[in-house]
C-alpha positions, 0 to 999 in steps of 0.5 A: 868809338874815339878814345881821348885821353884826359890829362886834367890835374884837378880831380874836380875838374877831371871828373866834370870834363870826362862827365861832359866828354863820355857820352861822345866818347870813350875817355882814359882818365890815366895820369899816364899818356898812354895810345888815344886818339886825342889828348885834351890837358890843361894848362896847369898840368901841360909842363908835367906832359910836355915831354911825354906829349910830344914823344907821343906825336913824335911816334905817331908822325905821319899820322895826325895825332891831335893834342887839345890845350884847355886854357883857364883865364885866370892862368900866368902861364901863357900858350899859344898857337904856333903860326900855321905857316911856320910849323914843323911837324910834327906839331904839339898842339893843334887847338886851344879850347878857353873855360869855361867850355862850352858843350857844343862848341867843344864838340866841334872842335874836337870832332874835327880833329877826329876826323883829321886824324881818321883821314890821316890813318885812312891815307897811310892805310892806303899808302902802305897797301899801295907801296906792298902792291907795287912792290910785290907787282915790280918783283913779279915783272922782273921775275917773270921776263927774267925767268921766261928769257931761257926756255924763250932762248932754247925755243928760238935755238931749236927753231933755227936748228930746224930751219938749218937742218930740215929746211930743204925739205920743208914745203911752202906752207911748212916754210910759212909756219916756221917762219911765224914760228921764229918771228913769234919767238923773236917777239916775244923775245924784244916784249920780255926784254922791254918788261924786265927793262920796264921793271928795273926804272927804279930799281936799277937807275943811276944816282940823279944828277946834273945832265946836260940834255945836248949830249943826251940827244947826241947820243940818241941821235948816234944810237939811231943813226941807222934807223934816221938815214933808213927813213931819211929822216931829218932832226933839229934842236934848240939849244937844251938845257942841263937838267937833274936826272939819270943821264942814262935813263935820259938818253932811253926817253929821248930815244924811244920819242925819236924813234916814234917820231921816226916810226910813224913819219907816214910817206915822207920823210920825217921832219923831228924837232927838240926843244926846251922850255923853262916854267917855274922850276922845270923844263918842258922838254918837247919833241915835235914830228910832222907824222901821221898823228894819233886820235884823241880817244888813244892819247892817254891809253898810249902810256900804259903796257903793251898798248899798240894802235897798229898791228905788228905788220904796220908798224914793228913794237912791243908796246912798252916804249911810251910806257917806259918813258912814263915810268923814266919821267915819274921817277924824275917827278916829272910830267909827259903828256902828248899833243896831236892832230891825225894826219898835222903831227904829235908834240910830246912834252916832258918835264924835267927838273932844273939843274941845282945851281953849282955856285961860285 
């Protein structure tokens, strides 16, 4: 049952409030503010509260902490109702209720306020199960590929110690099974990597700041120079705007979109253009390709860990490339979503912050 405190000054009027109040709820009757869910004081009274009123909202912010004014007509102090759309939280008092009171009407009332208030305990209770949960999920990531990369490392040493000193005496099918052996390694060696870097988004980026996305995509474009001139591969831009971000996970997200756009050109060579919108206050930053596409049923899954839509001998991955450039954009507030048409080419488009302004 709800508690609501009753901080009326008059001990006629106290007791002929809490008579009206307890069959609802549980009501305190103590001159001192103590923890309830709602405080209804009367007007007179409210000057000696004020103070202790508003520490208790204070402590109580974010979680809604209802505070309900009884005002007497005959009353010379005047209160009233803060303008909605000019109140800082936290806010004093929520609702003024005139006497004399009416029964159902105060009911109402403050059961809404009630409810506000369950709501707003319900959502921190999940707020904080979702913070511990994420972090104990980002501790368990770099945890485990951190830990896995020695005994991954001998392994791949020893398989090459192997394949130096007994491969002339291997058969063919003992070639074959060292070789999966090592290609094995070599996998997951590239998927524990792309996990440890995966998990270190928030806790190993650089402070935001002003980037000028041309020199992020210059240098993208130098990291993949090998790879572009292997497909022939032919990328474009307009001109690109400076953004708020973490340059260096900037320069990541663009490079892992180039690198898909690359990937899966299809037959001919790659045809990959940049650019940039501005809406509101962000940029819609778009990397089109003239590829192979991707099927409507696999555009969302495409973000998410370890989600492949080819096996390893059509086209080499982790699976962790899309969603690392999910992880980079939500950390930036923004948004990354993809348009495409099997066989027509795939348009993925990010958002990004504007750039603050410098001034004069």
């Amino acid at each position: 049952m709800n508690t609501i405190q009753l901080l009326v000054g008059d001990e006629g009027n106290r007791t002929a409030v809490r008579r009206l109040l307890e069959e609802h709820y549980e009501v305190d009757t103590d001159r001192t503010v103590r923890k309830a869910d709602l405080y209804l004081v009367d007007d007179r009274t409210f000057p000696e509260y004020h103070t202790d009123l508003s520490e208790r909202v204070e402590q109580s912010h974010p979680v809604f902490c209802p505070v309900v004014l009884v005002r007497r007509e005959a009353n010379d102090v005047q209160i009233s109702l803060p303008n909605p759309n000019e109140r800082e939280d936290p806010v004093l008092v929520d609702d003024i209720v005139d006497a004399p009171l009416d029964r159902n009407l105060l009911f109402r009332r403050l059961d809404t306020l009630l409810v506000r208030r369950r709501q707003s305990k319900d959502l921190m209770h999940y707020v904080s199960k979702l913070e511990k949960s994420n972090a104990s999920l980002k501790q368990f990531a770099y945890a485990a590929s951190h830990d896995l990369q020695e005994p991954l490392r001998m392994v791949s040493s020893y398989l090459q110690l192997i394949e130096r000193r007994y491969g002339d005496a291997l058969d063919d099918d003992g070639e074959e099974f060292l070789e999966y052996a090592v290609d094995g390694a070599e996998r997951m060696r590239d998927m524990i990597e792309g996990l440890l870097e995966y998990s270190r988004v928030d806790t190993r980026g650089e402070m935001m700041e002003t980037v000028d996305l041309n020199r992020v995509l210059e240098d993208a474009i130098a990291n993949l120079q090998i790879k572009i001139e292997e497909y022939d591969a032919t990328i474009t831009s307009d001109s690109l705007p400076s953004v708020e971000g973490d340059g260096g996970q900037l320069r990541q997200l663009i490079q892992n979109l180039l690198s898909n756009a690359i990937e899966y050109s299809g037959e001919d060579p790659p045809r990959i253009h940049v650019s940039a919108e501005r809406v509101g206050s962000e940029w819609q930053i778009s990397v089109r390709d003239d590829g192979i596409g991707i099927d409507p049923d696999d555009q969302n899954r495409i973000f998410d860990v370890f989600q492949r839509l080819h096996n390893h001998d059509e086209h080499p991955g982790t699976g962790i490339g899309l969603a690392l450039c999910q992880r980079i954009v939500d950390r930036h507030d923004g948004r990354i979503w993809v348009d495409s048409t099997v066989g027509e080419g795939s348009t993925f488009t990010f958002t990004l912050p504007v750039a603050a302004d410098p001034g004069p």
